[in-house]
N, C-alpha and C positions, 0 to 999 in steps of 0.2 A: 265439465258437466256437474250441475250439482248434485245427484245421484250417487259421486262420486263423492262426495264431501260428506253427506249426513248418514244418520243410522236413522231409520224406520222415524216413530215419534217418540221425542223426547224430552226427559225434564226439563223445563223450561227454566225451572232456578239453576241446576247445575249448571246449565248453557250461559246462562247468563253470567253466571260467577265466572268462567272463562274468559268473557269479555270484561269483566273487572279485571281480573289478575294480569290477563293481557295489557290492559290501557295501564297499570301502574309499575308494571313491570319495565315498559317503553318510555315510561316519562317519568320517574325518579328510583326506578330500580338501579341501576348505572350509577347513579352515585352514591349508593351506599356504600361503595368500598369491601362490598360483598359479605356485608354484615348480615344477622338473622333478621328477618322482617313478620310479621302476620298481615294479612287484609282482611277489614271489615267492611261490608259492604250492607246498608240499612237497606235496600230492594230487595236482596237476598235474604237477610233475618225475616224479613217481611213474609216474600213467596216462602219461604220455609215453614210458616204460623199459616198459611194459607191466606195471605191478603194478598192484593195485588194495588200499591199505592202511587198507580201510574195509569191514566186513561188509555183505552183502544177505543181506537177512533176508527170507525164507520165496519163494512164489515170487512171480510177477507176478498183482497183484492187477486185478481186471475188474468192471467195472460198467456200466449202459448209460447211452447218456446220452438224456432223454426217450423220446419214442415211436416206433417206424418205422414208413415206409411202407408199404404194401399196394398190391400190383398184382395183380389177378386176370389168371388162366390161362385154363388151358381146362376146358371139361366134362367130367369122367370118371364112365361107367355102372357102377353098383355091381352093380346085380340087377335081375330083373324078373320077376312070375309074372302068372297071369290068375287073379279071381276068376270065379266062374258060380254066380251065381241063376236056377234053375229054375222055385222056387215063385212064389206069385202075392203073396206077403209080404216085401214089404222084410227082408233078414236082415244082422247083423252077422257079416264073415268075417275069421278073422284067414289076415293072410301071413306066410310063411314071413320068416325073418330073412336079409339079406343079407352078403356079408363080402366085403371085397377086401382084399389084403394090398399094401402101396402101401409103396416107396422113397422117404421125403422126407432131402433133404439142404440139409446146412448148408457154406457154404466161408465161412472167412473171414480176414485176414490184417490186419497191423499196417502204418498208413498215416503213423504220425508217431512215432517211436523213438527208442532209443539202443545205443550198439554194446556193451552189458552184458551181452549173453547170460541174459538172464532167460526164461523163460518160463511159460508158466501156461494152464489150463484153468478153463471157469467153465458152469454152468447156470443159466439167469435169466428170470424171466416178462417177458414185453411184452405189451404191448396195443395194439390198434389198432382204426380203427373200418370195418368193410365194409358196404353198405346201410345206414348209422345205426345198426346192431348192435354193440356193445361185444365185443371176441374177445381172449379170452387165450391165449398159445400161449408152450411152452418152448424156449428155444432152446440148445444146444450151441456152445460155440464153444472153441479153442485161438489163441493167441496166444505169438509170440517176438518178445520186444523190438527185439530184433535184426536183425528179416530182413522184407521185405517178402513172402516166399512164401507163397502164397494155401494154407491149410489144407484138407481138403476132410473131414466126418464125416456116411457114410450112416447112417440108423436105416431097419429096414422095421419097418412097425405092421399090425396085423391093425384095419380099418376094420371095425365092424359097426352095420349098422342093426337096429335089434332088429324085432322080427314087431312088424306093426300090426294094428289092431284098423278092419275099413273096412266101411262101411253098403253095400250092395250092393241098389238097389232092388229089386223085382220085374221076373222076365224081363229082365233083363238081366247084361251081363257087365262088368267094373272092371280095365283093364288097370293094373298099379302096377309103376311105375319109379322105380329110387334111382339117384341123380346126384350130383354134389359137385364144388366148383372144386379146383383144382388150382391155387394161385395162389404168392406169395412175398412176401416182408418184407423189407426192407432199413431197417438200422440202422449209429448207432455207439456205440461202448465207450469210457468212459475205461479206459488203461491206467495204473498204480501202479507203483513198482520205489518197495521198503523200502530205506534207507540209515543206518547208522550209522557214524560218527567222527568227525574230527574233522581240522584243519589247522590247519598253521604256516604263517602269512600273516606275510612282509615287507615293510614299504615301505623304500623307500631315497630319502632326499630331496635334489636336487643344485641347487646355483646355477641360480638361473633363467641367468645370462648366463654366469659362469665355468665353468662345467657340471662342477662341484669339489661330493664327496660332502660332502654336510654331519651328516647324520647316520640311522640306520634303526630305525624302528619295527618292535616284533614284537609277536606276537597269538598265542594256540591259539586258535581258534576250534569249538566245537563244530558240529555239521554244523543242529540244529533253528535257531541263531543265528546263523550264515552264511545259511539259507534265509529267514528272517525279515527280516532287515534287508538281504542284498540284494535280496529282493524283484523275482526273474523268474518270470513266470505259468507255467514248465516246473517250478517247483521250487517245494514247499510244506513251509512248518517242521509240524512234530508237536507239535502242545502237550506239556507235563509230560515230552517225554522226558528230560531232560536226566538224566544220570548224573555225580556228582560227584565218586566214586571215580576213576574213567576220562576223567573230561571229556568223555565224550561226549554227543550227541544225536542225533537221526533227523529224517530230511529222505524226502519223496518226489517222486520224480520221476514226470513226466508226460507220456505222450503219449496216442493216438488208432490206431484199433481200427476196422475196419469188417465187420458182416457180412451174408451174404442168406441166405436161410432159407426152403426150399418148404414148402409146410402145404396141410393138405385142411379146407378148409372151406366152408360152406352147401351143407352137405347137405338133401337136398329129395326130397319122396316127391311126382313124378309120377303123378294118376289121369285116365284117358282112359275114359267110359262108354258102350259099345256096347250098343244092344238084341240077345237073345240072336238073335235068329232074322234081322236085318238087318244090311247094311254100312253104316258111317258110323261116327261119332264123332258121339252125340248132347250129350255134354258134357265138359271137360276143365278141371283146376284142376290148382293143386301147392301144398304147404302144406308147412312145415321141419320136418326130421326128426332125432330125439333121436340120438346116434351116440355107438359104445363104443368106444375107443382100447384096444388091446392092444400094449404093445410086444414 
Protein backbone atom coordinates (compact mmCIF):
# COMPACT_ATOMS: atom_id res chain seq x y z
CA UNK A 1 0.00 0.00 0.00
CA UNK A 2 1.34 3.30 -0.67
CA UNK A 3 0.11 4.73 2.67
CA UNK A 4 2.81 2.64 3.80
CA UNK A 5 5.62 4.18 1.69
CA UNK A 6 5.10 8.10 2.20
CA UNK A 7 4.80 10.69 5.11
CA UNK A 8 1.75 13.08 4.91
CA UNK A 9 2.99 16.03 2.21
CA UNK A 10 6.39 16.49 1.30
CA UNK A 11 9.25 18.42 0.07
CA UNK A 12 9.18 17.92 -3.25
CA UNK A 13 13.07 18.92 -3.87
CA UNK A 14 14.23 16.62 -0.99
CA UNK A 15 12.17 13.83 -2.78
CA UNK A 16 13.41 14.34 -5.68
CA UNK A 17 17.14 14.49 -4.62
CA UNK A 18 16.47 10.76 -3.46
CA UNK A 19 15.69 10.02 -6.75
CA UNK A 20 18.97 11.51 -8.09
CA UNK A 21 21.19 10.01 -5.60
CA UNK A 22 19.28 6.77 -6.12
CA UNK A 23 19.67 6.75 -10.18
CA UNK A 24 23.70 7.57 -9.61
CA UNK A 25 24.24 5.47 -7.10
CA UNK A 26 22.95 2.33 -9.35
CA UNK A 27 24.58 3.38 -12.43
CA UNK A 28 28.17 4.54 -11.66
CA UNK A 29 28.44 4.33 -7.98
CA UNK A 30 29.90 0.55 -8.09
CA UNK A 31 32.66 1.71 -9.90
CA UNK A 32 34.19 3.93 -8.05
CA UNK A 33 35.96 1.62 -6.03
CA UNK A 34 34.30 3.11 -3.07
CA UNK A 35 36.06 6.36 -3.38
CA UNK A 36 34.32 9.81 -1.84
CA UNK A 37 31.76 11.16 -4.42
CA UNK A 38 29.31 14.52 -4.10
CA UNK A 39 26.06 14.81 -6.43
CA UNK A 40 24.86 17.78 -8.07
CA UNK A 41 21.82 17.92 -9.34
CA UNK A 42 20.51 21.46 -11.49
CA UNK A 43 16.43 20.40 -10.71
CA UNK A 44 17.29 20.41 -7.26
CA UNK A 45 19.51 23.93 -7.04
CA UNK A 46 16.73 25.06 -8.98
CA UNK A 47 13.55 23.76 -6.63
CA UNK A 48 15.82 24.96 -3.87
CA UNK A 49 15.79 28.99 -5.44
CA UNK A 50 12.07 28.17 -5.82
CA UNK A 51 11.93 27.65 -9.64
CA UNK A 52 10.62 24.81 -11.06
CA UNK A 53 12.43 24.32 -14.74
CA UNK A 54 10.34 21.38 -15.73
CA UNK A 55 6.69 21.47 -17.15
CA UNK A 56 3.49 19.78 -15.29
CA UNK A 57 1.36 18.69 -17.57
CA UNK A 58 -2.41 18.85 -17.25
CA UNK A 59 -3.84 18.62 -13.84
CA UNK A 60 -3.61 16.00 -10.97
CA UNK A 61 -4.70 12.82 -12.24
CA UNK A 62 -7.18 10.50 -9.81
CA UNK A 63 -8.12 7.01 -9.81
CA UNK A 64 -9.34 4.59 -6.98
CA UNK A 65 -7.57 2.21 -5.64
CA UNK A 66 -9.68 -1.18 -5.31
CA UNK A 67 -13.06 -1.23 -3.42
CA UNK A 68 -14.35 0.88 -0.35
CA UNK A 69 -15.83 0.23 2.49
CA UNK A 70 -19.46 0.37 3.55
CA UNK A 71 -21.03 1.29 6.78
CA UNK A 72 -24.65 1.57 7.13
CA UNK A 73 -26.45 4.44 8.73
CA UNK A 74 -29.69 4.86 9.82
CA UNK A 75 -33.26 4.47 8.50
CA UNK A 76 -34.82 7.16 6.49
CA UNK A 77 -39.05 7.18 5.78
CA UNK A 78 -39.54 8.11 2.18
CA UNK A 79 -43.51 7.85 2.10
CA UNK A 80 -46.39 5.98 3.21
CA UNK A 81 -50.18 5.57 2.18
CA UNK A 82 -52.87 3.01 3.05
CA UNK A 83 -54.41 0.75 0.70
CA UNK A 84 -58.48 -0.45 1.35
CA UNK A 85 -60.24 -3.29 -0.07
CA UNK A 86 -63.76 -3.19 0.60
CA UNK A 87 -64.80 -5.97 -1.85
CA UNK A 88 -65.09 -9.44 -1.02
CA UNK A 89 -62.23 -10.10 -3.95
CA UNK A 90 -58.74 -9.94 -3.55
CA UNK A 91 -57.92 -6.70 -5.85
CA UNK A 92 -54.63 -5.50 -7.14
CA UNK A 93 -54.04 -1.54 -5.97
CA UNK A 94 -51.49 0.60 -7.14
CA UNK A 95 -49.70 3.36 -4.67
CA UNK A 96 -49.02 6.52 -5.17
CA UNK A 97 -45.07 7.05 -5.94
CA UNK A 98 -42.87 8.41 -3.22
CA UNK A 99 -40.11 11.21 -3.43
CA UNK A 100 -37.72 12.53 -0.93
CA UNK A 101 -35.11 14.96 -1.91
CA UNK A 102 -31.96 13.88 0.26
CA UNK A 103 -28.32 15.93 0.72
CA UNK A 104 -25.52 13.23 0.11
CA UNK A 105 -22.00 14.46 0.51
CA UNK A 106 -18.81 13.73 -0.35
CA UNK A 107 -15.30 15.37 1.68
CA UNK A 108 -12.23 14.29 0.90
CA UNK A 109 -8.60 15.26 0.94
CA UNK A 110 -4.87 14.30 0.01
CA UNK A 111 -3.21 11.95 2.66
CA UNK A 112 0.38 11.51 1.07
CA UNK A 113 1.65 14.59 -1.46
CA UNK A 114 3.93 16.99 -2.64
CA UNK A 115 4.31 20.68 -2.24
CA UNK A 116 3.60 21.16 -6.32
CA UNK A 117 0.52 22.87 -6.25
CA UNK A 118 -1.27 20.53 -8.53
CA UNK A 119 -4.59 19.99 -8.20
CA UNK A 120 -7.54 18.16 -9.92
CA UNK A 121 -11.24 16.91 -9.78
CA UNK A 122 -12.42 13.42 -10.89
CA UNK A 123 -16.01 11.33 -10.95
CA UNK A 124 -15.50 7.57 -10.62
CA UNK A 125 -17.73 4.38 -10.11
CA UNK A 126 -17.08 2.01 -6.85
CA UNK A 127 -18.52 -0.82 -5.76
CA UNK A 128 -19.25 -2.50 -2.77
CA UNK A 129 -21.04 -5.23 -1.41
CA UNK A 130 -24.15 -4.48 1.43
CA UNK A 131 -26.32 -7.72 2.45
CA UNK A 132 -24.41 -9.83 -0.45
CA UNK A 133 -26.01 -7.28 -2.94
CA UNK A 134 -23.41 -5.91 -5.55
CA UNK A 135 -24.02 -1.65 -5.32
CA UNK A 136 -22.54 0.84 -7.63
CA UNK A 137 -22.36 4.29 -6.65
CA UNK A 138 -20.56 7.66 -8.25
CA UNK A 139 -18.51 9.47 -6.37
CA UNK A 140 -17.26 13.25 -6.50
CA UNK A 141 -14.28 13.98 -5.31
CA UNK A 142 -11.47 17.17 -5.47
CA UNK A 143 -7.90 16.83 -4.66
CA UNK A 144 -4.60 19.34 -3.99
CA UNK A 145 -1.52 17.81 -4.04
CA UNK A 146 -0.34 20.15 -1.82
CA UNK A 147 -2.55 20.50 1.13
CA UNK A 148 -4.05 18.16 3.45
CA UNK A 149 -7.46 20.21 3.70
CA UNK A 150 -10.45 18.03 3.72
CA UNK A 151 -12.65 19.19 0.58
CA UNK A 152 -16.16 18.90 1.27
CA UNK A 153 -18.99 18.57 -2.37
CA UNK A 154 -22.91 18.60 -1.39
CA UNK A 155 -25.23 17.09 -4.34
CA UNK A 156 -29.10 16.98 -3.34
CA UNK A 157 -30.85 14.13 -5.55
CA UNK A 158 -34.58 13.83 -5.85
CA UNK A 159 -35.19 9.95 -4.37
CA UNK A 160 -38.10 8.41 -5.98
CA UNK A 161 -39.83 5.28 -5.44
CA UNK A 162 -42.10 4.67 -8.26
CA UNK A 163 -46.00 3.61 -7.57
CA UNK A 164 -46.29 -0.11 -6.87
CA UNK A 165 -48.68 -2.37 -8.01
CA UNK A 166 -49.77 -4.39 -4.33
CA UNK A 167 -52.50 -7.38 -4.07
CA UNK A 168 -54.74 -6.32 -1.45
CA UNK A 169 -56.76 -9.33 -0.20
CA UNK A 170 -60.46 -9.17 0.57
CA UNK A 171 -61.81 -6.98 3.47
CA UNK A 172 -58.93 -5.93 4.32
CA UNK A 173 -56.50 -2.93 4.50
CA UNK A 174 -52.27 -2.81 3.16
CA UNK A 175 -50.45 -0.14 5.07
CA UNK A 176 -47.07 0.53 2.53
CA UNK A 177 -43.98 2.21 3.67
CA UNK A 178 -40.80 3.23 1.85
CA UNK A 179 -37.55 3.41 3.83
CA UNK A 180 -33.81 3.47 2.70
CA UNK A 181 -30.36 3.39 4.62
CA UNK A 182 -28.63 6.34 4.83
CA UNK A 183 -25.29 4.81 5.01
CA UNK A 184 -21.33 5.84 3.65
CA UNK A 185 -18.14 4.55 1.70
CA UNK A 186 -14.91 5.25 2.49
CA UNK A 187 -12.20 4.80 0.12
CA UNK A 188 -8.73 5.74 -1.44
CA UNK A 189 -7.34 7.46 -4.65
CA UNK A 190 -4.07 7.05 -6.18
CA UNK A 191 -2.99 10.47 -6.89
CA UNK A 192 -0.62 11.35 -10.36
CA UNK A 193 1.18 14.72 -10.87
CA UNK A 194 2.42 14.61 -14.91
CA UNK A 195 6.30 15.78 -15.17
CA UNK A 196 8.29 16.60 -18.05
CA UNK A 197 12.25 17.51 -18.27
CA UNK A 198 14.94 16.72 -17.75
CA UNK A 199 18.56 17.35 -15.56
CA UNK A 200 22.01 17.96 -15.35
CA UNK A 201 23.46 15.44 -12.79
CA UNK A 202 27.13 15.78 -11.58
CA UNK A 203 29.34 13.53 -9.67
CA UNK A 204 32.39 14.75 -8.55
CA UNK A 205 34.87 12.05 -7.34
CA UNK A 206 37.55 12.66 -4.59
CA UNK A 207 40.37 10.58 -2.96
CA UNK A 208 39.17 8.19 -0.79
CA UNK A 209 41.97 9.23 1.94
CA UNK A 210 43.59 12.60 0.34
CA UNK A 211 40.09 14.02 -0.13
CA UNK A 212 41.71 15.76 -3.40
CA UNK A 213 39.17 16.23 -6.47
CA UNK A 214 39.96 13.73 -8.82
CA UNK A 215 37.74 14.07 -11.51
CA UNK A 216 33.49 14.91 -12.44
CA UNK A 217 31.11 12.97 -14.28
CA UNK A 218 28.27 14.79 -16.02
CA UNK A 219 24.84 13.41 -17.32
CA UNK A 220 21.37 15.28 -18.87
CA UNK A 221 19.18 13.00 -17.80
CA UNK A 222 15.74 12.93 -19.20
CA UNK A 223 13.03 12.83 -16.31
CA UNK A 224 11.18 8.98 -17.85
CA UNK A 225 15.15 7.66 -17.37
CA UNK A 226 16.09 9.28 -13.97
CA UNK A 227 12.44 7.56 -12.88
CA UNK A 228 13.30 4.31 -14.41
CA UNK A 229 16.53 3.47 -13.26
CA UNK A 230 16.34 5.18 -10.08
CA UNK A 231 13.63 3.41 -9.24
CA UNK A 232 11.50 4.86 -6.05
CA UNK A 233 7.81 3.56 -5.66
CA UNK A 234 6.77 7.69 -5.36
CA UNK A 235 8.03 8.12 -8.99
CA UNK A 236 7.03 6.10 -12.17
CA UNK A 237 9.01 6.42 -15.78
CA UNK A 238 6.24 6.95 -18.76
CA UNK A 239 7.17 4.56 -21.35
CA UNK A 240 7.71 6.04 -25.23
CA UNK A 241 7.94 9.55 -23.83
CA UNK A 242 11.15 10.43 -24.51
CA UNK A 243 11.54 13.43 -26.86
CA UNK A 244 14.78 13.78 -28.77
CA UNK A 245 14.57 17.15 -30.01
CA UNK A 246 14.41 18.43 -26.25
CA UNK A 247 15.75 15.51 -24.44
CA UNK A 248 13.23 15.29 -22.54
CA UNK A 249 10.86 12.57 -20.97
CA UNK A 250 7.85 12.28 -18.36
CA UNK A 251 7.88 10.83 -15.17
CA UNK A 252 4.89 10.58 -12.48
CA UNK A 253 4.71 11.30 -9.34
CA UNK A 254 2.66 9.66 -6.70
CA UNK A 255 0.84 9.87 -3.80
CA UNK A 256 -2.50 8.95 -1.97
CA UNK A 257 -6.01 10.33 -1.68
CA UNK A 258 -8.71 9.49 0.68
CA UNK A 259 -12.48 9.78 0.52
CA UNK A 260 -16.00 9.13 2.36
CA UNK A 261 -19.05 9.39 0.50
CA UNK A 262 -22.82 9.21 2.04
CA UNK A 263 -25.37 7.18 -0.42
CA UNK A 264 -28.98 6.04 0.09
CA UNK A 265 -29.34 2.69 -0.48
CA UNK A 266 -31.70 -0.61 0.13
CA UNK A 267 -34.58 0.88 -0.38
CA UNK A 268 -37.48 -1.24 0.85
CA UNK A 269 -41.35 -1.13 0.44
CA UNK A 270 -42.77 -1.99 4.00
CA UNK A 271 -46.50 -3.90 3.77
CA UNK A 272 -48.30 -4.30 7.33
CA UNK A 273 -51.99 -6.16 6.50
CA UNK A 274 -54.93 -5.07 8.76
CA UNK A 275 -58.35 -6.59 8.42
CA UNK A 276 -60.65 -3.70 7.49
CA UNK A 277 -63.00 -3.79 10.15
CA UNK A 278 -60.36 -4.99 13.16
CA UNK A 279 -57.19 -3.76 15.11
CA UNK A 280 -54.14 -5.74 14.75
CA UNK A 281 -51.52 -6.45 12.33
CA UNK A 282 -52.66 -9.83 10.72
CA UNK A 283 -49.47 -9.94 8.56
CA UNK A 284 -46.35 -7.95 7.67
CA UNK A 285 -43.39 -8.56 5.02
CA UNK A 286 -40.90 -5.96 3.15
CA UNK A 287 -39.62 -6.76 -0.25
CA UNK A 288 -36.79 -4.12 -2.31
CA UNK A 289 -37.92 -1.53 -3.99
CA UNK A 290 -36.76 -0.19 -7.63
CA UNK A 291 -35.68 3.56 -6.92
CA UNK A 292 -35.20 6.75 -9.46
CA UNK A 293 -32.24 9.07 -8.85
CA UNK A 294 -32.83 12.67 -9.96
CA UNK A 295 -30.11 14.93 -9.61
Amino acid sequence: MFTEVFNVIQDFSEEYLKLVESYCKKLVVESLDFKKFTIQSQVYNDLKEGKNNFEIIGALGIEPIGNPIFNSGETIYVGSTVLTNETNMDQKIRTESFSKDESLITTSKTTDGFKLGIKGGAKFSVRFFENGVEIYTEVSTEYNFSSEKTTTISQTQRLTVPSQEILVPAKSKIQVTAIFNRGFCTGQVLLKGLLRGKDKVNICVYDKYSGKLQYCLGDLVPFDRLAQEGNLPQFKSVPNSFNKETNTGEMEILGVGEYTSSLATNFIINLKQFHSKERGICKSCNYPAKTIFIS
